[in-house]
Backbone as a ProteinNet text record, in pm:
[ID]
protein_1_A
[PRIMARY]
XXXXXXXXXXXXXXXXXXXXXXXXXXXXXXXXXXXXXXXXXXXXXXXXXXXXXXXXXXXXXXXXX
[TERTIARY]
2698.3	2609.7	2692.2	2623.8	2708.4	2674.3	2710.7	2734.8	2563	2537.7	2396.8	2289.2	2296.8	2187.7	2183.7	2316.8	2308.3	2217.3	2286.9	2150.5	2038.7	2036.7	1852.2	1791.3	1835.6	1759.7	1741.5	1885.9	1861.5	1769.9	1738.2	1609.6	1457.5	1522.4	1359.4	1335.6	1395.9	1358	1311.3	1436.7	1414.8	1251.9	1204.9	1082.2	950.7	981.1	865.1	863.5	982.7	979.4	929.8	886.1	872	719.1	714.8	559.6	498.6	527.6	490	436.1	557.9	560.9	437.3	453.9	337.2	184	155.1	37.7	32	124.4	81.5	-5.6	84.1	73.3	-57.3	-73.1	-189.6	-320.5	-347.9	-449.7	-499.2	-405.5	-392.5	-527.1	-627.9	-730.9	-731.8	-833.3	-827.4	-989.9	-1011.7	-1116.9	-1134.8	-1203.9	-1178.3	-1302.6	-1298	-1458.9	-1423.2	-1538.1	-1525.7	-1681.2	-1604.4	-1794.6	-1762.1	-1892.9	-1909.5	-2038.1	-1998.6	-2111.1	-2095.9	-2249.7	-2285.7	-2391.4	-2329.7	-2425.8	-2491	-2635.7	-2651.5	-2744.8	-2733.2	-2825	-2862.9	-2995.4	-3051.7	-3152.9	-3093.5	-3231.7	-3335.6	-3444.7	-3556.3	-3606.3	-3686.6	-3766.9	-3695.1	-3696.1	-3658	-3552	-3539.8	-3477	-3497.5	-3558.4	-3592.8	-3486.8	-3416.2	-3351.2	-3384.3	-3329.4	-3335.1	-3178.4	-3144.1	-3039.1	-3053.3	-3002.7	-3068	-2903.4	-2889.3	-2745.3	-2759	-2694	-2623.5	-2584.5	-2565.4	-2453.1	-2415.2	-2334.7	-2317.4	-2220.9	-2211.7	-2102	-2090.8	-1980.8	-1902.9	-1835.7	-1843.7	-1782	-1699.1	-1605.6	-1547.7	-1459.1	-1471.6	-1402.4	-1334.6	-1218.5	-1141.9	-992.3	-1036.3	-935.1	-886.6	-711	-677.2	-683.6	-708	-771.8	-663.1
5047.5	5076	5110.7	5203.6	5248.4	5104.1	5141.6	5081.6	5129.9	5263.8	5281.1	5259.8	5198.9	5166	4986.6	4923.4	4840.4	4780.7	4813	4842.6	4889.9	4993.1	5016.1	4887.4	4846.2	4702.4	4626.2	4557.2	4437.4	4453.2	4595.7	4620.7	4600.5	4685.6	4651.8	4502.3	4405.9	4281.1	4256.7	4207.4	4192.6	4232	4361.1	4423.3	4348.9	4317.9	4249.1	4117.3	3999.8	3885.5	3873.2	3969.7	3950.6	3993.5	4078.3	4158.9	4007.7	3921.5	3855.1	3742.5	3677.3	3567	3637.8	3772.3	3814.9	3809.1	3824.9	3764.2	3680.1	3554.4	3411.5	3405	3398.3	3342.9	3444.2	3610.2	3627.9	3634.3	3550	3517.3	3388.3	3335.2	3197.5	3118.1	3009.9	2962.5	2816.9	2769.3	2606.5	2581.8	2456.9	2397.8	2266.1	2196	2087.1	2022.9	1933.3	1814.7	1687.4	1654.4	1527	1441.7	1303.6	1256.4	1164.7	1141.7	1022.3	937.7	824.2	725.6	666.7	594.2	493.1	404	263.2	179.7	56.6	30.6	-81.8	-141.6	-252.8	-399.9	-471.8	-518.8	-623.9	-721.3	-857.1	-927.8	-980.4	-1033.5	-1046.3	-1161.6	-1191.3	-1381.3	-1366.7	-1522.5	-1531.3	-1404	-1352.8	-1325.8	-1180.8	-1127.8	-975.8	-894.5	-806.8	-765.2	-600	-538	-386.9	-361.6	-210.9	-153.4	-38	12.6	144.3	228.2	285.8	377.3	530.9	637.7	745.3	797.9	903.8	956.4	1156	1200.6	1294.8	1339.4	1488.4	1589.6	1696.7	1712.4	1827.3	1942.5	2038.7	2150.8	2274.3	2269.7	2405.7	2503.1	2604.9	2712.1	2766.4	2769.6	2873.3	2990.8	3078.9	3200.4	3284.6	3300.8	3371.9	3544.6	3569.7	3720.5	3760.1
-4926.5	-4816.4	-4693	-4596	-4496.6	-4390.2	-4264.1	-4118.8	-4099.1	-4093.6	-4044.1	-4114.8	-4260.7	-4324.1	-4319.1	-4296.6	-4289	-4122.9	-4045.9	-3930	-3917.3	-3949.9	-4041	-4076	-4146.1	-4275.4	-4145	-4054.8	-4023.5	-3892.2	-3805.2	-3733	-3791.3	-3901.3	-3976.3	-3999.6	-4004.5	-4066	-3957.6	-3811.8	-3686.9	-3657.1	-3631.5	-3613.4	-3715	-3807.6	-3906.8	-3814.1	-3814.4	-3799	-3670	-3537.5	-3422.6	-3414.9	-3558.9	-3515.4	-3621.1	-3666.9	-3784.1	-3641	-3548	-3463.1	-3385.9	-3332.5	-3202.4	-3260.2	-3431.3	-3436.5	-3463.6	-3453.9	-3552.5	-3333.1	-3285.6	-3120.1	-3071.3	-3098.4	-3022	-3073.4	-3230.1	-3294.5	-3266.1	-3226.8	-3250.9	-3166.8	-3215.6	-3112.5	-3140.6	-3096.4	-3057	-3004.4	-3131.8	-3197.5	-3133	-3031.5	-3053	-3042.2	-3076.1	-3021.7	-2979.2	-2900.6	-2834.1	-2838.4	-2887.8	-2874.7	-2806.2	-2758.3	-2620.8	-2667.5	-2729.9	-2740.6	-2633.8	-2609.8	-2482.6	-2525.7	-2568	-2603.1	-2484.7	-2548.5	-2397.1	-2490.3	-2472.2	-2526.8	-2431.3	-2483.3	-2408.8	-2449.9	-2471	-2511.2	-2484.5	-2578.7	-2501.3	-2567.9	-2551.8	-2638.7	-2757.6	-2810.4	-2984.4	-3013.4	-3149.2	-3195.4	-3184.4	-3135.4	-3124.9	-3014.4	-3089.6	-2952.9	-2904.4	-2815.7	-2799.3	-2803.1	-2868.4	-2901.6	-2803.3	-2710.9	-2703	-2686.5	-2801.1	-2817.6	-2819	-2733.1	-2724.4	-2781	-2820.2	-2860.2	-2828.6	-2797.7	-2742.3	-2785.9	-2846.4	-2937.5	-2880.1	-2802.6	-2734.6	-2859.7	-2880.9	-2915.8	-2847.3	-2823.7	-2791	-2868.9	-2884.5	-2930.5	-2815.9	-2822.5	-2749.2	-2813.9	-2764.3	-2842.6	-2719.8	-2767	-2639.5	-2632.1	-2524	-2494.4	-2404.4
[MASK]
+++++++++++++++++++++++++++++++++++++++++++++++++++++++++++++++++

C-alpha cells in the first residue's frame, strides 16, 4: 500500500467514527418521571379510620433540537 492510500483509509475511518459520535449525541433524548405521593390520616371514634392518599405522575420527554 502506498503513503496516500494509507491516509485515504485512516480519514475515512476518522470521518465514520465522528459522523457515528455526532449522531449517537444529536439523537440523543431524555425520559424521565417523577411521582409525588401525599398521604394524610385521620382518626375518628372506635376503630374506623380515614385514609385520604394522593398520588401524582409527572412525565417528560425531552429531545435536543
Amino acid at each position: 500500500m502506498s503513503k496516500q492510500q494509507i491516509i485515504k483509509i485512516v480519514i475515512s475511518v476518522l470521518i465514520a467514527a465522528l459522523t457515528a459520535l455526532g449522531a449517537a449525541f444529536g439523537l440523543s433524548s431524555c425520559n424521565v418521571t417523577r411521582t409525588v405521593t401525599t398521604r394524610s390520616e385521620a382518626w375518628q371514634k372506635g376503630d374506623t379510620s380515614v385514609v385520604i392518599q394522593t398520588k401524582t405522575i409527572e412525565s417528560y420527554d425531552g429531545t435536543r433540537k
